[in-house]
N, C-alpha and C positions, 0 to 999 in steps of 0.2 A: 553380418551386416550387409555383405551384397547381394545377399536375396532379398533383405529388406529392403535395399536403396532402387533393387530393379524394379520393388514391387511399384515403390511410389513413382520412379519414374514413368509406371503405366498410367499415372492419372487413377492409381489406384487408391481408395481410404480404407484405412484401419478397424476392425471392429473395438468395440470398449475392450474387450478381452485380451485382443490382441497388441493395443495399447499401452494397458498396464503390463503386458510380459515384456514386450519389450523396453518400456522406462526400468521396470526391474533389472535386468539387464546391464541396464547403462550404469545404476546404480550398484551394482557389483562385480562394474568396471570393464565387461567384458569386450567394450570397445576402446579401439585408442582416439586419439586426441582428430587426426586425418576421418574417421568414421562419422566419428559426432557431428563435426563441422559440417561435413555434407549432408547426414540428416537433418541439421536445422538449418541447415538454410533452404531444403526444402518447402520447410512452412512458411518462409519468409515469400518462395512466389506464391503457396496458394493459402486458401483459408484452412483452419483447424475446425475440424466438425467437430460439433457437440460429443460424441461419442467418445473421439480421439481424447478429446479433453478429459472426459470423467475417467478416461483407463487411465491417463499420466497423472489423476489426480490421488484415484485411488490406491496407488503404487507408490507414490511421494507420501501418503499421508499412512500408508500399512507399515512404510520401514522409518517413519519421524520417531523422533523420541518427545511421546507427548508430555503436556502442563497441568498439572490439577492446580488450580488457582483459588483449592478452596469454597467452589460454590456457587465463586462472586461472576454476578452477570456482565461479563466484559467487552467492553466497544473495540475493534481495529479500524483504523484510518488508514487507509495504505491508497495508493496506486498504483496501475501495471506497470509504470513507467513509459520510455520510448517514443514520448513525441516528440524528443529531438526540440526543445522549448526550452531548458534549460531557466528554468525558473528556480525560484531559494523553496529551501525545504518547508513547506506550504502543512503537507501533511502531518510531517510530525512539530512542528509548531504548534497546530489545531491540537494534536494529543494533549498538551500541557493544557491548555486550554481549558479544556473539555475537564483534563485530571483537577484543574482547579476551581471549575466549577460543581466539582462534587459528581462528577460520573469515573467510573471504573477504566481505567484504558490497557489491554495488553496489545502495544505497539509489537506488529512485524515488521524485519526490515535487514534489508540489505544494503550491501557495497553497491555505489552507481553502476553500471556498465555502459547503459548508452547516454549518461547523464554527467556533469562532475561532481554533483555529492547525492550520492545516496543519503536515506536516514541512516544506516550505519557507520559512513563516513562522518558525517557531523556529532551525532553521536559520540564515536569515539575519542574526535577531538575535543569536546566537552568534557569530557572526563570519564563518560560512562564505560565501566569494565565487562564485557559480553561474559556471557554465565549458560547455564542451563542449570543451577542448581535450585527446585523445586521452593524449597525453602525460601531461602534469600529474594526472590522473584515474587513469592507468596508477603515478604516481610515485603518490598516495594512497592506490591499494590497496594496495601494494608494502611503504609504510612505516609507516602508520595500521591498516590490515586493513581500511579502508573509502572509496568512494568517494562522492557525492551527485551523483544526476542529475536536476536539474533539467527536471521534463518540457517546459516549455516554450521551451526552447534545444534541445529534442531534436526536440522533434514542432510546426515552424511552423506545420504544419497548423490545429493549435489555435488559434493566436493570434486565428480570426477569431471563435471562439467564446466565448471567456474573456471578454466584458465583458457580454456575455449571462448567462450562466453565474453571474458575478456579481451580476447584477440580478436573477432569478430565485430564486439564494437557497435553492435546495432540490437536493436530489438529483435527477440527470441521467442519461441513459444513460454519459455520458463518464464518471460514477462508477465505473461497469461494467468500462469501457474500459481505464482506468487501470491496473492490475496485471497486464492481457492485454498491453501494449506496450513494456515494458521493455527502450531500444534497447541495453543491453550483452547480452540474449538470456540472463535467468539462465535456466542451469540447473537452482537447484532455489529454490523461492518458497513462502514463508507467505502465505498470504493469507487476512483478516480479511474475511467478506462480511456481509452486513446482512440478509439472509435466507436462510430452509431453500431455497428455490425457488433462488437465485442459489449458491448451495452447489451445488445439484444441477446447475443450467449450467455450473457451474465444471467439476464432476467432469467431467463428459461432455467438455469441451473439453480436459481436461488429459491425459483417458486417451486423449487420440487425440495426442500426444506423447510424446516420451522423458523428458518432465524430471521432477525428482522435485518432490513437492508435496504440500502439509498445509494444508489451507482448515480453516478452523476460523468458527465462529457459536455464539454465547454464547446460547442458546435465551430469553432475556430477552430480544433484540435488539440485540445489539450486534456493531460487527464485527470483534472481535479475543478473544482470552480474558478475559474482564471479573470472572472468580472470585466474581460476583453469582451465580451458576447454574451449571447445568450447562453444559458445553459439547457440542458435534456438532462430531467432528474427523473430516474424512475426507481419504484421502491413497490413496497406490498401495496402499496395503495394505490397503484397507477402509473401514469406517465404525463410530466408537463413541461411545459419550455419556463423559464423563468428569466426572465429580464435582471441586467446588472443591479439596476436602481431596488431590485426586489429582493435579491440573496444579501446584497453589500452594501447599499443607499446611496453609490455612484458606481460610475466604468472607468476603467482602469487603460492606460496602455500595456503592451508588453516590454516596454524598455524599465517602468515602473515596477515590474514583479523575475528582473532580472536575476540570476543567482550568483553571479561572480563566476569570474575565471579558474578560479582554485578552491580545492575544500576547505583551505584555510578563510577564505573571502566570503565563502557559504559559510563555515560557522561566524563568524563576524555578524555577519547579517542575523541569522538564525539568534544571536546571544542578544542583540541591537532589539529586536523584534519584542521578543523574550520579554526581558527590560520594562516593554512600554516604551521604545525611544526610535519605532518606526516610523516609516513617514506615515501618510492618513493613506495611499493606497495598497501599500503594505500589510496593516494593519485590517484596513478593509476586505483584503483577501480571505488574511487570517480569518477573521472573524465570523463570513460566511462561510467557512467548511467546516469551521468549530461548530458554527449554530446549527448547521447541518451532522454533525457527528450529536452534537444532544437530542435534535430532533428525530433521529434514528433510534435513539437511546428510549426515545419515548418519555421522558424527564418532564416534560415542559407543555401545554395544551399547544399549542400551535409556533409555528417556525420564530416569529417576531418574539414572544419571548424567551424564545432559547437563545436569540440575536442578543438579548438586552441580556441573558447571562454570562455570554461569552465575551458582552463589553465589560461587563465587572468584573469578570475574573482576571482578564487583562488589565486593565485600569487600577485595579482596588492592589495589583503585586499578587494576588493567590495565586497564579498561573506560574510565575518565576517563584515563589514560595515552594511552588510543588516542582518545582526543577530540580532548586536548592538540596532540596528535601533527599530526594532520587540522588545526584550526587554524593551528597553526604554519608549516602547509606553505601560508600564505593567500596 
């Protein structure tokens, strides 16, 4: 690692090759806890080139243990996390959402780190049990419309990084990383980035695939649609600004899409939501990232009526039906 670390200290980058030999690496531990910390925080002063990114991707995604989920065309909602926004669990909200208006959802997701509740933090106070077993995951989408993949039963690789990651406390390239590795291989993915600049890595990386995708950045900072602002939605079909009144049918403050102090306060919220028993800019939030996870989905002719399905699913209880659902199946 300190040949590595002198390299970068030269203002030196990474080829792709040389990328994924050394996330392999890390992956089979061959650094300690003191190494790691000061390779990432490396990328925390400068930017990740495109290059760097597809070697640590394809090194996270060669040693995952993948999902065959049967066939079924599946949506992820995720975000990188790390805008330090601290908002309630926005994203996988929308999942249920989405799973109750009749699209397919295989949710990635993790413990918070630079957040208080990750989607697996809420998650597991919910009740949901993390798995990797094909089957069972196979019977959740089947009968819920959604399953939860736990990234750290997917990708061991990680595990030597996660107590790092946790000490550190801040956004990491793994940030990055995270909604590029989703081992069920959706085909088509929301994803919430934290900047215009990682928007723009996204595109470039997505357009050199078949899958369909709508990265979205709340030009305030935030990395999902936050109805604080405009937003920057770009997908296969382009790039546009969208106005609050146009994703949600109002704007929102930030004190309004708050997440609580505690996981336990995020699930509260997150169960409240759920329900039908949010307030109207809560729900509002929800309901634009849902309509944008259908409209990705391609489900629906145009954005407004994917809006008007993700109010029925909410509204009608299908969305907490298909929670219920997942649950039960514990």
């Amino acid at each position: 690692m300190k040949k590595i670390l002198n390299y970068l200290f030269e203002h030196k980058t990474f080829t792709r090759e040389g990328a994924k030999e050394i996330l392999t690496g890390i992956g089979k531990g061959q650094y300690n806890e003191s190494e790691l910390a000061a390779f990432m925080t490396v990328f925390l002063m400068r930017t990740i080139t495109i290059d760097e990114l597809l070697g640590f991707r394809e090194a996270l995604l060669e040693m995952c243990v993948p999902v065959d989920l049967n066939g079924h065309d599946v949506l992820d909602i995720v975000g990188t996390g790390g805008d330090q926004k601290n908002t309630f669990n926005i994203s996988t909200l929308s999942c249920f959402i989405v799973a109750g208006a009749g699209g397919k959802v295989a949710k990635h997701g993790n413990y918070g780190v630079s957040s208080v509740s990750g989607a697996s933090n809420v998650m597991e106070l919910v009740g949901y049990k993390f798995k990797n077993n094909q089957d069972a995951l196979k019977k959740e989408l089947e009968e819920a419309g959604i399953c939860f993949l736990h990234a750290p039963l997917f990708h061991p690789a990680l595990k030597n990084v996660a107590p790092v990651r946790r000490q550190l406390g801040v956004r990491t390239f793994f940030n990055m990383l995270g909604p590029l590795v989703n081992p069920a291989f959706a085909k088509s993915q929301l994803i919430g980035v934290y900047s215009l600049e990682m928007a723009r890595i996204y595109n470039y990386l997505f357009q050199q695939t078949d899958k369909r995708f709508v990265i979205v950045h709340s030009l305030d900072g935030y990395d999902e649609i936050s109805l604080t602002g405009d937003t920057k939605v770009i997908s296969n079909l382009g790039e546009h600004n969208w106005t609050p009144e146009a994703l949600g049918k109002r704007k929102v403050t930030p004190q309004d899409i708050y997440g609580g102090a505690t996981t336990e306060e995020a699930a509260r919220i997150f169960t409240k939501v759920l329900k039908g028993e949010g307030t109207w800019a809560q729900n509002s939030v929800v309901l634009a990232n849902s309509a944008m996870g259908l409209h990705c989905l391609g489900t629906y002719k145009d954005y407004d009526s994917c809006f008007q399905a993700a109010v029925e699913s909410l509204e009608s209880g299908k969305a907490y039906k298909s929670f219920q659902k997942l649950i039960s199946l514990q």
